[in-house]
C-alpha positions as CSV (number, residue, x, y, z in Angstrom):
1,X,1.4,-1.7,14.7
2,X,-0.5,0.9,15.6
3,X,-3.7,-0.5,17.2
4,X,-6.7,0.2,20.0
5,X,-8.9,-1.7,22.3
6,X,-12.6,-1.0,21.7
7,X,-14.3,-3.7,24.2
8,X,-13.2,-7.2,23.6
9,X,-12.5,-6.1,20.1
10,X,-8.7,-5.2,18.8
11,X,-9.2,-2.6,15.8
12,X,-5.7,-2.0,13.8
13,X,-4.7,0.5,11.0
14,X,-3.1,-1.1,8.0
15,X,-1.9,1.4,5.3
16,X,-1.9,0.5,1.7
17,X,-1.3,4.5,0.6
18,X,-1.7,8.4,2.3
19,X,-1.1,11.3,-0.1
20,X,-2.7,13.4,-2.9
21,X,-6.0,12.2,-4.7
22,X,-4.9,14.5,-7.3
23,X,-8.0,16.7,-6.8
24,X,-8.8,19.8,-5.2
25,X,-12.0,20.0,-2.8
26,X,-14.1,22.2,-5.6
27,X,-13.9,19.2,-7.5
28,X,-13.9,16.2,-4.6
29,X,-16.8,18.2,-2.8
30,X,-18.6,20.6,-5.3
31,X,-21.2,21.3,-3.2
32,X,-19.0,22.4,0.2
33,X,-19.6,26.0,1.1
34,X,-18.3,28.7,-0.4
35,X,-14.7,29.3,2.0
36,X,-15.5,26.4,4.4
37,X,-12.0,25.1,3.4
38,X,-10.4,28.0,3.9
39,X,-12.4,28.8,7.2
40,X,-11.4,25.4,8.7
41,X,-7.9,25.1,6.6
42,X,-6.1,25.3,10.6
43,X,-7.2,21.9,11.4
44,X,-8.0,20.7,7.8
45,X,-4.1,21.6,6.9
46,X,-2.1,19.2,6.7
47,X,-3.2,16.0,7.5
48,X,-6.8,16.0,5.1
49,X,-5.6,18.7,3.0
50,X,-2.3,20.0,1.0
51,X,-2.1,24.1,2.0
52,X,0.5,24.2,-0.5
53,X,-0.8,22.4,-3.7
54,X,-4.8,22.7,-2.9
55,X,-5.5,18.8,-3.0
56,X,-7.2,17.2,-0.4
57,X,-5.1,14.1,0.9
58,X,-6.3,11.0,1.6
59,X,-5.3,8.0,3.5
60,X,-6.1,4.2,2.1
61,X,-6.2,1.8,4.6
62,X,-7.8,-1.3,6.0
63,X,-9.7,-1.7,9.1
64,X,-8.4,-5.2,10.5
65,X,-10.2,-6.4,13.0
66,X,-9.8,-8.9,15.8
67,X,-13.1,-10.3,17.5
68,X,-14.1,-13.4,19.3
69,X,-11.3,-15.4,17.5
70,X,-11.5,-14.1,14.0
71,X,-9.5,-11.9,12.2
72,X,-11.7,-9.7,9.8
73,X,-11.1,-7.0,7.6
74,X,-12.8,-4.2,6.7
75,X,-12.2,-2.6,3.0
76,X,-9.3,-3.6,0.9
77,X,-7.7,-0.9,-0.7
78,X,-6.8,-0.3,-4.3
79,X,-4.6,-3.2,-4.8
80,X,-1.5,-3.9,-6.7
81,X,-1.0,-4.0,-10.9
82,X,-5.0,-3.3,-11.3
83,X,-5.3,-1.5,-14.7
84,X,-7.5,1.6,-13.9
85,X,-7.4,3.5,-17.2
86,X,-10.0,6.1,-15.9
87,X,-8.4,6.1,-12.3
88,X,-4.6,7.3,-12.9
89,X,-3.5,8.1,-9.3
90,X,-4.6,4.4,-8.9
91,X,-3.4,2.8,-12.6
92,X,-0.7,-0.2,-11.8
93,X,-0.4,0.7,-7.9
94,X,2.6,-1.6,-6.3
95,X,2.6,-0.9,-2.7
96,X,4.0,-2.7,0.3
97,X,0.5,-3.5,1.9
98,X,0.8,-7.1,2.4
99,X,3.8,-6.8,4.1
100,X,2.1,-4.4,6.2
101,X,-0.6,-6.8,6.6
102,X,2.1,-9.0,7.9
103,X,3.5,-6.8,10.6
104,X,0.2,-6.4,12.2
105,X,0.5,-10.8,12.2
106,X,-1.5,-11.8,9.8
107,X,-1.1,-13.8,6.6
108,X,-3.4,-13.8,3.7
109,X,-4.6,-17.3,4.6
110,X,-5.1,-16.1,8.5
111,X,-8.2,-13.9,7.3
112,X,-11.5,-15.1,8.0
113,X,-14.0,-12.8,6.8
114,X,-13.7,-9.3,4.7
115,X,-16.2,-7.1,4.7
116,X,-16.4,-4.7,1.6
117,X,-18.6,-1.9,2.7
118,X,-19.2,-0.7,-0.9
119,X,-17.6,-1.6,-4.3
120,X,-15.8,1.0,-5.3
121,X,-12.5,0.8,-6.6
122,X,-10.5,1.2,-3.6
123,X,-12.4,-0.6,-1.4
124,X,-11.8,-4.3,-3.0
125,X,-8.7,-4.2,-5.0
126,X,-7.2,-6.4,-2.4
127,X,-9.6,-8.9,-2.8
128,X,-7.8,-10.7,-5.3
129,X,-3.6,-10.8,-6.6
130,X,-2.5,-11.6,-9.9
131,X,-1.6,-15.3,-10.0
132,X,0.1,-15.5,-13.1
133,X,-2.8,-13.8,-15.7
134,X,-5.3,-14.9,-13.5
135,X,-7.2,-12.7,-10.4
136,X,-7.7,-15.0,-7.5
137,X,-8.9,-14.6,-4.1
138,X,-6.1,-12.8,-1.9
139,X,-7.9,-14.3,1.3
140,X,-8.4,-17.7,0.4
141,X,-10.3,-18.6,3.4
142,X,-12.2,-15.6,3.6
143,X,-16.1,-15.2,3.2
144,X,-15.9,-12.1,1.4
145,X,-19.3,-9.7,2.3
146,X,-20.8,-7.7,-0.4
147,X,-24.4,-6.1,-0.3
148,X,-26.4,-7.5,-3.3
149,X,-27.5,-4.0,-4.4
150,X,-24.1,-3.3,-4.8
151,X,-22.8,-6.2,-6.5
152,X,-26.0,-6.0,-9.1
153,X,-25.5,-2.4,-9.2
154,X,-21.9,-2.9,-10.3
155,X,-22.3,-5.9,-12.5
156,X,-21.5,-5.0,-16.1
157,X,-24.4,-7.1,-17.3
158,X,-27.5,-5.0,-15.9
159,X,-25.9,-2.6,-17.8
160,X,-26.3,0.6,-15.5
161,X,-24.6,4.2,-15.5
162,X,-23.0,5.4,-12.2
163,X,-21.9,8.8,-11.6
164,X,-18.3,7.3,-11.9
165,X,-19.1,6.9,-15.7
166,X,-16.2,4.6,-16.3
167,X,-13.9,5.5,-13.0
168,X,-14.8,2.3,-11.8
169,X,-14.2,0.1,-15.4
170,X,-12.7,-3.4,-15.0
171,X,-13.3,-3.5,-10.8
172,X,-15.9,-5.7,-11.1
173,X,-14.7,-8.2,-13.4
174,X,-10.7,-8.2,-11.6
175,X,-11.7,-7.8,-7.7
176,X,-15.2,-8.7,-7.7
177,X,-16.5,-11.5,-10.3
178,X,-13.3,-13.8,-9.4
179,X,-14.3,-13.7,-5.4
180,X,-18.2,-14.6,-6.5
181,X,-17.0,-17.6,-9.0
182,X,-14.9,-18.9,-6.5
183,X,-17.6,-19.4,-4.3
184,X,-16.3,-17.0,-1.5
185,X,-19.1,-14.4,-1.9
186,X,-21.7,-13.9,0.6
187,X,-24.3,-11.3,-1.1
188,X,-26.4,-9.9,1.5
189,X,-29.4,-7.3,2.6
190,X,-30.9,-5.6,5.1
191,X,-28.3,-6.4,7.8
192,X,-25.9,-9.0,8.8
193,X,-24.9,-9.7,12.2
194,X,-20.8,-11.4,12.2
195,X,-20.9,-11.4,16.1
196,X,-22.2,-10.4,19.1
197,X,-19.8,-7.6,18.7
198,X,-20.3,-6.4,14.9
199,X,-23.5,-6.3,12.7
200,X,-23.9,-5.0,9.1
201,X,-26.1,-2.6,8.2
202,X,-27.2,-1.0,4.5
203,X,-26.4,2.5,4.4
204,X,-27.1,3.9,1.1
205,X,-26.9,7.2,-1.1
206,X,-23.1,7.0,-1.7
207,X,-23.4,3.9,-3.9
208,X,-27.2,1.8,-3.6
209,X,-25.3,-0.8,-1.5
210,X,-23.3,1.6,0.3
211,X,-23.0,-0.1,4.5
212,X,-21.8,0.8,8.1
213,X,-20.4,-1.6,10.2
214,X,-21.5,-1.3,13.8
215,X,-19.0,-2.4,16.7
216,X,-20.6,-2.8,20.1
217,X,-18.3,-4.1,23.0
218,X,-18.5,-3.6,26.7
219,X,-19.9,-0.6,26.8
220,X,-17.2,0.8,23.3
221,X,-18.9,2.1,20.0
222,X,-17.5,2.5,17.2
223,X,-19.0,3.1,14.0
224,X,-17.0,1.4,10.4
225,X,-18.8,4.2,7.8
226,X,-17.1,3.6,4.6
227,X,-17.3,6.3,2.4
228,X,-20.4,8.1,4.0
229,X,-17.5,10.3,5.2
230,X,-14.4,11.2,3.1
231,X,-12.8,14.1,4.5
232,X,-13.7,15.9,8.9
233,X,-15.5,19.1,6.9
234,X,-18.0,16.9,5.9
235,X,-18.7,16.3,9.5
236,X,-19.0,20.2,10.3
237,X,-20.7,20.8,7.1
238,X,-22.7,17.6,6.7
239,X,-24.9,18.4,3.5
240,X,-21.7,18.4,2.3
241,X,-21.4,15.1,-0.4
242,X,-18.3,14.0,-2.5
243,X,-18.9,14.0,-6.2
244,X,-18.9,10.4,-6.4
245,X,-22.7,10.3,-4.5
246,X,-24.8,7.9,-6.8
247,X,-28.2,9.8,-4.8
248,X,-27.1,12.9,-3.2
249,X,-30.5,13.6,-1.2
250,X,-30.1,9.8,0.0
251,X,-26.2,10.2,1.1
252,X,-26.9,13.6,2.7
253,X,-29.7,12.1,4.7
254,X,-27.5,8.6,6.0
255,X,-24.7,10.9,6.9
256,X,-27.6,13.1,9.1
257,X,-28.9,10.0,10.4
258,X,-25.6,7.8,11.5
259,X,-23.2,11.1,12.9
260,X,-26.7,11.6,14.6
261,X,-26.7,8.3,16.3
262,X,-22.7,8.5,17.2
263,X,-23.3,12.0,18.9
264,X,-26.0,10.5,20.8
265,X,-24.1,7.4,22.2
266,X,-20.5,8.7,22.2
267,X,-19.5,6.6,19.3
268,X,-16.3,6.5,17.5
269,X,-16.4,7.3,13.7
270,X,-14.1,5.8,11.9
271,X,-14.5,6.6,7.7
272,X,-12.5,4.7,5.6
273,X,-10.1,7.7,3.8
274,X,-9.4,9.7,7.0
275,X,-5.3,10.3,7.5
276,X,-4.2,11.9,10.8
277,X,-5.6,10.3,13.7
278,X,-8.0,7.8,11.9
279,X,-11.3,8.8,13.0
280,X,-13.3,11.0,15.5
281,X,-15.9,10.9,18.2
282,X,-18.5,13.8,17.2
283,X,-21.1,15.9,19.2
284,X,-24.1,17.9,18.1
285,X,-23.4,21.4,16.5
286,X,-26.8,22.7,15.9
287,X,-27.9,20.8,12.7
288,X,-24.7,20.0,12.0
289,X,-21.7,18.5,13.7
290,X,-18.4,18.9,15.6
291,X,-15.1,17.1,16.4
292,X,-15.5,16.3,20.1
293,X,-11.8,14.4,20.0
294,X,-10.4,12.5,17.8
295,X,-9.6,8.7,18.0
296,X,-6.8,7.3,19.6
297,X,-4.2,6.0,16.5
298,X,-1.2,7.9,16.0
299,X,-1.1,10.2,12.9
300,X,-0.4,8.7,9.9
301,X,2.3,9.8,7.9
């Protein structure tokens, strides 16, 4: 599997899907400059977006972490036979991703913490599998983390309206609520410290519970963003939000904020959609930002 060493922590790249999100970046990003795609299409081209067909590309994938004894991982994907009526590029997925789970050596039962940095629809669809007609807990000796903004932001009984409208109908109630009733859910705020080598943090503006995950390790940063990041123009054109921001103002000024702090201590970014190399180390462009190098996982195809 294809995996680094960042301090006394092993990070790994498990892939649930990499392709097409079936949109073009006028409607992913509607407020990216006018010809940044086609200024920075070289490097863009082909790994983060289609030359051929316009659509960005987009790589879903898990974070697994190894540190100080416990195996951890960090978003879960879509998920397999989740009915996502509003979703169709991720209505009744059926991919291979816990058997890619299992090539990087570890079984469902092996995981001891998951970390959902926002609950969106492919970030906890792997929570739970279909047992039957029922959704139960994939990782049943997990404590799943959730930020309590976003689980009561999400919770079909406070009754509120996301920018998703219904894009994100039935998530809670099949990869959330079954995690929470089976008393796996640890709802947190403010920040949450796992180990001396990775601390939670609330990060909001692309959902109200929106959270990084800090890794600090023998001198190694890395920086787990979620989706504060979806595709490498927003890090040369950081104003730049998706259209799935709940506060636009509030995600522009995180992303300012956190790709300031990596450029300042030579930390690794590593957003939860990018394809090629997985993630990038930044440096200070003016007010904005630019790809110093990129990470060290091979391109994903």
């Amino acid at each position: 599997m294809d995996q680094i060493e960042l301090g006394d922590v092993t990070v790994t790249r498990v892939k649930e899907y990499y392709g097409s999100v079936e949109m073009g970046p006028a409607d992913f990003f509607p407020g990216s400059p006018d010809d940044a795609w086609d200024e920075h299409q070289s490097w863009l081209a082909p790994d983060f977006l289609d030359a051929g067909t316009g659509e960005c590309r987009s790589a879903i994938q898990t974070w697994l972490l190894r540190s100080e004894g416990r195996t951890i991982l960090v978003d879960t994907g879509v998920g397999n036979h989740k009915d996502r009526p509003y979703a169709p590029v991720w209505n009744r997925l059926y991919t291979n991703y816990l058997d890619n789970l299992a090539a990087a050596g570890v079984r469902p039962e092996d995981v001891d913490i998951v970390v959902n940095t926002h609950l969106h629809i492919d970030h906890v669809g792997w929570n739970t599998y279909l047992d039957g007609r029922t959704w139960v807990p994939t990782f049943p000796n997990a404590q799943y983390l959730m930020t309590r903004q976003d689980f009561d932001f999400w919770n079909p009984a406070d009754n509120h309206e996301p920018v998703l409208g219904r894009g994100n109908q039935n998530v809670f109630e099949d990869s959330v609520a079954p995690v929470h009733e089976a008393g796996l859910a640890h709802l947190w705020d403010g920040s949450y410290r796992i180990d001396r080598n990775l601390r939670l943090d609330l990060a909001p503006g692309h959902t109200p519970g929106s959270s990084v995950l800090t890794l600090e390790s023998a001198g190694d940063r890395a920086l787990f963003v979620g989706d504060l990041v979806h595709t490498p123009l927003q890090l040369v054109e950081p104003e730049t939000n998706s259209c799935f921001c709940e506060d636009p103002a509030e995600s522009r000024a995180t992303r300012h904020k956190l790709l300031g702090r990596a450029a300042e201590d030579n930390t690794l970014v590593f957003p939860a959609h990018f394809g090629g190399h997985g993630g990038a180390v930044v440096e200070r462009d003016g007010s904005r930002f630019a790809i110093k190098e990129w990470a060290g996982f091979s391109r994903i195809a």
